[in-house]
C-alpha positions in Angstrom: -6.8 15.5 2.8 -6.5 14.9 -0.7 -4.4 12.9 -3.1 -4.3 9.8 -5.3 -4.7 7.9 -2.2 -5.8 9.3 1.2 -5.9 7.9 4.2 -7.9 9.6 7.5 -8.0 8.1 11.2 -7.0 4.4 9.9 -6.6 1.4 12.4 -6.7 -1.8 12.4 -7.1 -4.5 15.3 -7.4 -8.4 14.8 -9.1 -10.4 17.2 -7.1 -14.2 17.4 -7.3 -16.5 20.0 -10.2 -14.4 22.2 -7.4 -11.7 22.1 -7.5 -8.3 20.2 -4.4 -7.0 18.8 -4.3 -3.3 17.1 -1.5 -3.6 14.3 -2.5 0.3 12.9 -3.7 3.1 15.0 -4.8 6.8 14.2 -2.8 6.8 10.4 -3.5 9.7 8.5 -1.2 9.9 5.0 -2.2 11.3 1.6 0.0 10.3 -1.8 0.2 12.9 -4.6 0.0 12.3 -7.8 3.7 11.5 -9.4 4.7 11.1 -5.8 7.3 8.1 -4.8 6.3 8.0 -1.0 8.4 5.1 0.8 7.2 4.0 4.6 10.0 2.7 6.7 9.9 0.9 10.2 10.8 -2.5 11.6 9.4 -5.9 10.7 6.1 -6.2 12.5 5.3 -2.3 12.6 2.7 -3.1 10.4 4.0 -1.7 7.1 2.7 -4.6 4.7 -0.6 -5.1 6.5 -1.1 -1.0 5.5 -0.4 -1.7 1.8 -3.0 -4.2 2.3 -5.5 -2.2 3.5 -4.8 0.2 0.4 -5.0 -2.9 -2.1 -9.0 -4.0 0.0 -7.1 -7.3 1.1 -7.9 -6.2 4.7 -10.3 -3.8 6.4 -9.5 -1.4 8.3 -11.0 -1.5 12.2 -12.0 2.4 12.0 -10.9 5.0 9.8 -11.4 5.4 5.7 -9.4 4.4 3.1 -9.8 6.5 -0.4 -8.6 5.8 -3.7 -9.1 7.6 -6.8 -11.0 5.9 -9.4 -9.6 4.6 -12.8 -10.3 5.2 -15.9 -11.7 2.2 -18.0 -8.5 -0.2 -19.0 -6.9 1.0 -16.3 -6.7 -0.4 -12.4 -6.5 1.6 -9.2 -3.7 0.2 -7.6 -1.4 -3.0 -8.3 0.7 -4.8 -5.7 4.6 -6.1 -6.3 5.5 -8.7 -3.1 8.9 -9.6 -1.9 8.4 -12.8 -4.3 7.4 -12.5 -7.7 4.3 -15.1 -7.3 4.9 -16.0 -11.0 2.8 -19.0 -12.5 5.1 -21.5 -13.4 2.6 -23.0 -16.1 2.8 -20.1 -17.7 5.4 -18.3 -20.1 6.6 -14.8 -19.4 3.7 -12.9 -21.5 1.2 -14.9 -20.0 2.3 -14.0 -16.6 2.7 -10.9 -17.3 -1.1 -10.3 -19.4 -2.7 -12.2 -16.2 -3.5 -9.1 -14.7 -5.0 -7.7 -17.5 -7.6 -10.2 -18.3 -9.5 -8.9 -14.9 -9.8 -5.7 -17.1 -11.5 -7.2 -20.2 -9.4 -6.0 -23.0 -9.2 -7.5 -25.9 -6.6 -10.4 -26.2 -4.5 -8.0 -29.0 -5.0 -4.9 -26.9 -3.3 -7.4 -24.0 -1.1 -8.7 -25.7 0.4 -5.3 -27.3 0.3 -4.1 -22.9 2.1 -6.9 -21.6 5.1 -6.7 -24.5 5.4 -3.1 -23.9 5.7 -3.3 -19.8 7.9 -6.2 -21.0 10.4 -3.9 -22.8 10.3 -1.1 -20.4 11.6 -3.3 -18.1 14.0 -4.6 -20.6 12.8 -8.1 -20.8 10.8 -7.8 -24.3 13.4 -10.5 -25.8 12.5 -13.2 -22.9 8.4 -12.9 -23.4 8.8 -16.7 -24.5 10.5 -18.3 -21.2 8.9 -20.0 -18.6 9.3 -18.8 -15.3 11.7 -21.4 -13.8 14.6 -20.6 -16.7 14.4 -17.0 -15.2 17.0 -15.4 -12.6 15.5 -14.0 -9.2 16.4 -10.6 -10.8 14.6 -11.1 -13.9 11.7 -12.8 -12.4 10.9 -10.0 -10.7 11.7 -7.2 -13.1 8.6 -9.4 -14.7 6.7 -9.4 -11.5 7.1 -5.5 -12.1 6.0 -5.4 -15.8 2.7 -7.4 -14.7 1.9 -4.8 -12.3 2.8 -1.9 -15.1 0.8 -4.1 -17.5 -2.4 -2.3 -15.8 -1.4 1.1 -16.0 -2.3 1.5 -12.0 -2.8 5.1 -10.6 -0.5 3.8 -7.5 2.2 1.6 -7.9 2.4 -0.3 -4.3 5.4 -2.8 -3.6 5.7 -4.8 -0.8 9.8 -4.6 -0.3 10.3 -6.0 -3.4 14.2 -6.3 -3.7 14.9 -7.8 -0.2 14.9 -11.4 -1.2 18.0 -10.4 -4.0 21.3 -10.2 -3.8 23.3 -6.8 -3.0 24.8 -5.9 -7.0 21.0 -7.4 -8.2 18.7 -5.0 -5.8 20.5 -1.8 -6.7 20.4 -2.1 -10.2 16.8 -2.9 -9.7 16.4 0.6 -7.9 18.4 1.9 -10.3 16.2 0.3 -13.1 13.0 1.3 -11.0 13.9 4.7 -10.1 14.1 5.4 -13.9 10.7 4.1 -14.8 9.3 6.0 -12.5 11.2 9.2 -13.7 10.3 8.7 -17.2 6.8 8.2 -16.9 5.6 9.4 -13.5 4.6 6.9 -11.9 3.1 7.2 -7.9 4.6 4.7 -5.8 4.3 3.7 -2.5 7.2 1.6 -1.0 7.9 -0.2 2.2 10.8 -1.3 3.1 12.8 -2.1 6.4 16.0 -0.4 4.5 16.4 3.0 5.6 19.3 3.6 2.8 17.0 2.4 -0.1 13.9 4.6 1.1 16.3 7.4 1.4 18.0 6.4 -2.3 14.5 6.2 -4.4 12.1 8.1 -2.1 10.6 12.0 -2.4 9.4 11.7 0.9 9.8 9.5 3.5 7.5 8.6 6.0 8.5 6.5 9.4 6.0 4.4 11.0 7.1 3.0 14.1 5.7 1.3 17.5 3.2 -0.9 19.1 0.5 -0.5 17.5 1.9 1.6 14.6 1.9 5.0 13.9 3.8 8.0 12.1 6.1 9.4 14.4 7.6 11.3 11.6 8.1 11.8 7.8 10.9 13.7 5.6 11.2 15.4 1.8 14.2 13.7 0.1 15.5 17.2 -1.5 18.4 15.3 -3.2 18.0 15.9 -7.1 17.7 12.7 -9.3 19.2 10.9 -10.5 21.3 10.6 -7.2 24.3 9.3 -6.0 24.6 6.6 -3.1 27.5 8.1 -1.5 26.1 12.1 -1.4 26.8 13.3 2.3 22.8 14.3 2.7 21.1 10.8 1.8 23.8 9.4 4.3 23.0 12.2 6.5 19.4 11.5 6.2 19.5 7.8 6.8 20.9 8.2 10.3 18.1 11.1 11.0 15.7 8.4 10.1 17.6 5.3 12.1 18.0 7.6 15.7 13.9 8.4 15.2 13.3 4.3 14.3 16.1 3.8 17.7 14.2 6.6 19.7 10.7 4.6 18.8 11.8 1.5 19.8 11.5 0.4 15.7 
């Protein structure tokens, strides 16, 4: 199985209390290159734990993990949460150059990194606020350009637009979607919103059950960009909400 990421016979049990728990069981998923691969499935399924396990936060109970390797100045993977985890102590280019500094560029080199993710995300003109003068829409479009900032091979984000309000999260699909158009960026995204994995998604994967597994996992044919209301991403969402339903997810 190959791919920018790939992912053979993965599980994952935790032992608490004198009890053991299996989370994952028997995953096997590869991400392509350019690919924007979104997992769905019901809190508790064990979607964040697997992103995770891709970022070497957790290790897996059995099964192998692989992840190409980057180039110098560059980072394997980099993780967006549901909160932006900003530094309030320090201003928008800092936060945004703190992941950087683990790469050992030189302070120009990340410098001119953080101002450009900056203005890809449209934000170059706030490089100079601190954190707490900052919307919840803008602090995370900067939690985004930090996580750019590194040039990762795989772009994982840990349902990053939950916490926002309705008009806020779809213009940050909107916004994301295009970034990832433009420059071909692989992404993997979990969510517990079937409609947004269906909006941004090329494929789709379900993970459902206790422990979790892939029960199943669908190509989003719909060409991009695309529209909310088309009749096959609506048709789509309720394939993947009878399968969550028929999993108990």
């Amino acid at each position: 199985m190959a791919g920018l990421i790939a992912i053979q016979g993965l599980a994952l049990t935790f032992t608490r209390d004198g009890a053991r728990t299996t989370v994952l069981s028997n995953l096997d998923l590869a991400i392509e290159p350019g690919e924007f691969l979104a997992i769905v499935g019901a809190s508790g399924v064990g979607k964040s734990t697997l992103l995770r396990v891709i970022a070497d936060l957790v290790r897996p109970s059995a099964g192998t993990v692989s992840v190409s390797e980057p180039e110098p100045g560059r980072r394997a993977v980099a993780l967006v949460f549901q909160d932006s985890r900003l530094l309030p102590w320090r201003r928008v280019l800092d936060n945004v150059a703190f992941g950087l500094e683990k790469l050992r560029l030189p302070r120009a080199e990340r410098r001119r990194r953080a101002l450009a993710a900056l203005e890809r995300v449209g934000l170059a003109d706030l490089a100079g606020r601190w954190p707490f003068q900052l919307s919840g829409g803008q602090r995370q479009r900067v939690s985004l350009a930090r996580a750019l900032a590194v040039e990762p091979h795989v772009l994982l984000m840990d349902e990053p637009f939950s916490a926002l309000d309705a008009l806020t999260r779809e213009s940050l699909q909107d916004e994301l979607s295009r970034l990832c158009r433009a420059s071909g960026q692989t992404v993997l995204f979990v969510t517990h919103d079937i409609e947004e994995a269906v909006y941004l998604a090329d494929r789709v994967v379900v993970l459902a059950g206790s422990p979790g597994r892939i029960v199943a996992a669908h190509r989003i044919a719909a060409a991009q960009p695309r529209d909310r209301s088309a009749p096959e991403l609506k048709a789509m969402t309720q394939v993947i909400r009878e399968e969550l339903m028929g999993a108990g997810g």
